[in-house]
C-alpha positions as YAML, in Angstrom:
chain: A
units: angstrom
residues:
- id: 1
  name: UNK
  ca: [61.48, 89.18, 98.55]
- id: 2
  name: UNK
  ca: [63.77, 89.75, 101.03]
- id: 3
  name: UNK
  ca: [64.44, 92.34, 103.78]
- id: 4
  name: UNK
  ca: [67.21, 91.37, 105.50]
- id: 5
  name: UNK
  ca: [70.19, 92.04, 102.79]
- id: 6
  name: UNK
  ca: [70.05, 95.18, 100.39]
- id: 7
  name: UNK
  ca: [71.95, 95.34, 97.46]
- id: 8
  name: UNK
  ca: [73.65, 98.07, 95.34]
- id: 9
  name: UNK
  ca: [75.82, 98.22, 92.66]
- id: 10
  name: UNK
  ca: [77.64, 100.72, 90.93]
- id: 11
  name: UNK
  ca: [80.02, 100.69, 88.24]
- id: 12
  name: UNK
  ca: [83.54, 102.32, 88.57]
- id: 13
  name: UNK
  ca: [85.46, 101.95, 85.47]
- id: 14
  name: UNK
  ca: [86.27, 97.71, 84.62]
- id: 15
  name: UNK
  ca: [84.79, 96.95, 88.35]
- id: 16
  name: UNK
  ca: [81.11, 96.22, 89.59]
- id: 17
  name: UNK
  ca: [81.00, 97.54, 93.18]
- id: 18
  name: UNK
  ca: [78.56, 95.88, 95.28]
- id: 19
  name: UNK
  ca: [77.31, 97.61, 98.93]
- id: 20
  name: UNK
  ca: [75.76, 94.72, 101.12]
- id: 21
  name: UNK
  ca: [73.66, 95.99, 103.68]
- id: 22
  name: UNK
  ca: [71.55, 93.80, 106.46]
- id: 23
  name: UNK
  ca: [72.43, 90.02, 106.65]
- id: 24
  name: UNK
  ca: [73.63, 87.49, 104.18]
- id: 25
  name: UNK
  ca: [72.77, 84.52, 105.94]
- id: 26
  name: UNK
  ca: [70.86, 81.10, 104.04]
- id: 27
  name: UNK
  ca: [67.81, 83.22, 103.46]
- id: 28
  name: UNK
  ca: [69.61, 86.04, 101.77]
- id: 29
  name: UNK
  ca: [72.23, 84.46, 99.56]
- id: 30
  name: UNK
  ca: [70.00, 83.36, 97.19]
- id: 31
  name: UNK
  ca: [69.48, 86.75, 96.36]
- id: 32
  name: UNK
  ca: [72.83, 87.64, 96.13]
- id: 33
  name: UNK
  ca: [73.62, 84.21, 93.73]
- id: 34
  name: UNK
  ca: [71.19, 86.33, 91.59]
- id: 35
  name: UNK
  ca: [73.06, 89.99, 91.67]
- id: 36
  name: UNK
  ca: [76.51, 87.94, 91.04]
- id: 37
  name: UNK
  ca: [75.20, 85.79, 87.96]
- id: 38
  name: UNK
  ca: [74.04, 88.73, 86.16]
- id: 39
  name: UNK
  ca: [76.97, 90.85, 86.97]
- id: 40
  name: UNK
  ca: [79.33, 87.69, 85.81]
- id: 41
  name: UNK
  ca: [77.80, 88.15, 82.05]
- id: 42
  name: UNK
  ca: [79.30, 91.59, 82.01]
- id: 43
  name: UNK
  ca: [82.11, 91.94, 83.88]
- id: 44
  name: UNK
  ca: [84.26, 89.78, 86.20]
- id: 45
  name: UNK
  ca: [86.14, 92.20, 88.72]
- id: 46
  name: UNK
  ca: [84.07, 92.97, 92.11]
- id: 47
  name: UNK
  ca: [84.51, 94.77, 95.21]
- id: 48
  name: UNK
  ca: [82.04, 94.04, 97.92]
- id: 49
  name: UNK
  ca: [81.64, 97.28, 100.30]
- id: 50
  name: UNK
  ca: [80.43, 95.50, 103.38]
- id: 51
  name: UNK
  ca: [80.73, 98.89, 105.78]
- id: 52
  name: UNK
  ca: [76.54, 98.14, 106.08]
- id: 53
  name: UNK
  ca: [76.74, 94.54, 106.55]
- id: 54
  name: UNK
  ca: [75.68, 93.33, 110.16]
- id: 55
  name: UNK
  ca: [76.26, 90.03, 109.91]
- id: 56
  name: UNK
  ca: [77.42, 87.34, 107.72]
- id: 57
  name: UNK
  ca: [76.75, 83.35, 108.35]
- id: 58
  name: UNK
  ca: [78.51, 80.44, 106.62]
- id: 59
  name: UNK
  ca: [76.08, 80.25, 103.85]
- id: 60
  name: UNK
  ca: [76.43, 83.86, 102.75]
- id: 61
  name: UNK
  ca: [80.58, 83.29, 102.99]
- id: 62
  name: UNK
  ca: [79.62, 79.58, 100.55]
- id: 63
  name: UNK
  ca: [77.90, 82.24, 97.98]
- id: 64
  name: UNK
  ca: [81.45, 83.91, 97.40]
- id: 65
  name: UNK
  ca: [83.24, 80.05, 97.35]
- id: 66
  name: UNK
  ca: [80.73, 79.27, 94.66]
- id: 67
  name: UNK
  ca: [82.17, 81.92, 92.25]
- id: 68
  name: UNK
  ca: [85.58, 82.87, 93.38]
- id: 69
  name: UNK
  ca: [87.12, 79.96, 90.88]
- id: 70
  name: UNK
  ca: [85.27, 80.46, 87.89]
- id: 71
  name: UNK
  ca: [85.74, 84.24, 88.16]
- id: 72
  name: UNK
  ca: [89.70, 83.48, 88.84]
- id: 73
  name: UNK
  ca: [89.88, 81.35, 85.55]
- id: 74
  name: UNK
  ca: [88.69, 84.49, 83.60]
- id: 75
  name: UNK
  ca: [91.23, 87.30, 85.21]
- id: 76
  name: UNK
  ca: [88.76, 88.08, 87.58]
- id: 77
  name: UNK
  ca: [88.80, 88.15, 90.99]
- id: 78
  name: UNK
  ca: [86.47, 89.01, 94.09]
- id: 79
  name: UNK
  ca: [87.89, 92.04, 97.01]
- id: 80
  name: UNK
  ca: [86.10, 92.94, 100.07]
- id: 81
  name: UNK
  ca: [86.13, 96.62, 101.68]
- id: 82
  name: UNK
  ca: [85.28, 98.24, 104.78]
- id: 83
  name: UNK
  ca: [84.23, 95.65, 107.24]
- id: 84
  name: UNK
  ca: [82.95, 95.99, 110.58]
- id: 85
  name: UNK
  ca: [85.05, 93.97, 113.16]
- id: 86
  name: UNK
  ca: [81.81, 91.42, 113.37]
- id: 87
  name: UNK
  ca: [81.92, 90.73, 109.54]
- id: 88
  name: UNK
  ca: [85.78, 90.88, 110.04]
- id: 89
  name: UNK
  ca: [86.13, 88.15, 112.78]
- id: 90
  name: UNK
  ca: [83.83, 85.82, 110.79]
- id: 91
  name: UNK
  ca: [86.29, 86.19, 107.38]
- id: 92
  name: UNK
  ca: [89.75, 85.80, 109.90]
- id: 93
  name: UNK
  ca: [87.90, 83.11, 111.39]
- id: 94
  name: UNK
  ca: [87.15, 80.81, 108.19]
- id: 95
  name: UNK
  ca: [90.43, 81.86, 106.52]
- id: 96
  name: UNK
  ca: [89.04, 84.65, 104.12]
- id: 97
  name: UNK
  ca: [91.89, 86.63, 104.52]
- id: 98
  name: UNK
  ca: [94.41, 84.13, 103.06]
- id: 99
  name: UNK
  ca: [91.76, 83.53, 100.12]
- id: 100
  name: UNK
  ca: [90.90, 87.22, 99.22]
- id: 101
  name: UNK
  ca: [91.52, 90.87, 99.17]
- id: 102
  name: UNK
  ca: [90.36, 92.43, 102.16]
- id: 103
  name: UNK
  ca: [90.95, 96.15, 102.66]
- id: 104
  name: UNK
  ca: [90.02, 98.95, 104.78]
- id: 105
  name: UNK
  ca: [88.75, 101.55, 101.76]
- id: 106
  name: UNK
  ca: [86.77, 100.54, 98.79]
- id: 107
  name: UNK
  ca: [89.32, 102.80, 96.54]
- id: 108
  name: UNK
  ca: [92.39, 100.76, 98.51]
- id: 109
  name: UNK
  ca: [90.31, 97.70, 96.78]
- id: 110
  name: UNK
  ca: [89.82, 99.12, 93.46]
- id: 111
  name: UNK
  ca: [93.80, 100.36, 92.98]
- id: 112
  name: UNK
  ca: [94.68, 96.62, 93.69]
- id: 113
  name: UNK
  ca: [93.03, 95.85, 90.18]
- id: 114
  name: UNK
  ca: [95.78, 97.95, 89.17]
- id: 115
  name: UNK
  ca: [98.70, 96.59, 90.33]
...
């Protein structure tokens, strides 16, 4: 099992909230792959609270990349909340912010399934 990234997730209304905390790097993601399948079979609108995250590599950014389409296809779509500047500069840096949803509240994130 691994210690370095904690996951929660909580439902609010048609969206599965997940709160990252620890590291997604290429010994975490796997884990997350997991979380996202399952979630996938019942729902396919997300909002990833990363306020707890310390750090995010690459690999944990691919895990995201490997669903964002599929998810897209089926009305669904992937948002990102609350990021420390780290987490931040790592998104800016790959282009993240011209792919996705990034906002400074998780309810900011969830009203965008609105409009």
């Amino acid at each position: 099992m691994n210690d370095n990234l904690k996951i929660n997730l909580v439902n609010k209304q048609d969206i599965t909230c997940f709160y990252l905390s620890g590291q997604l790097d290429a010994h975490s993601a796997p884990l997350l792959e997991q979380e996202i399948e399952k979630s996938i079979q019942i729902n396919n609108k997300f909002v990833f609270n990363l306020s707890n995250l310390d750090y995010i590599s690459s690999a944990g950014l691919g895990v995201f990349m490997s669903f964002i389409q599929d998810i897209r296809e089926n009305n669904g779509d992937i948002k990102f909340a609350e990021l420390n500047e780290r987490v931040k500069n790592v998104m800016d840096l790959l282009g993240f912010n011209h792919i996705y949803d990034i906002t400074e509240t998780e309810q900011e994130a969830i009203e965008k399934y609105s409009n």
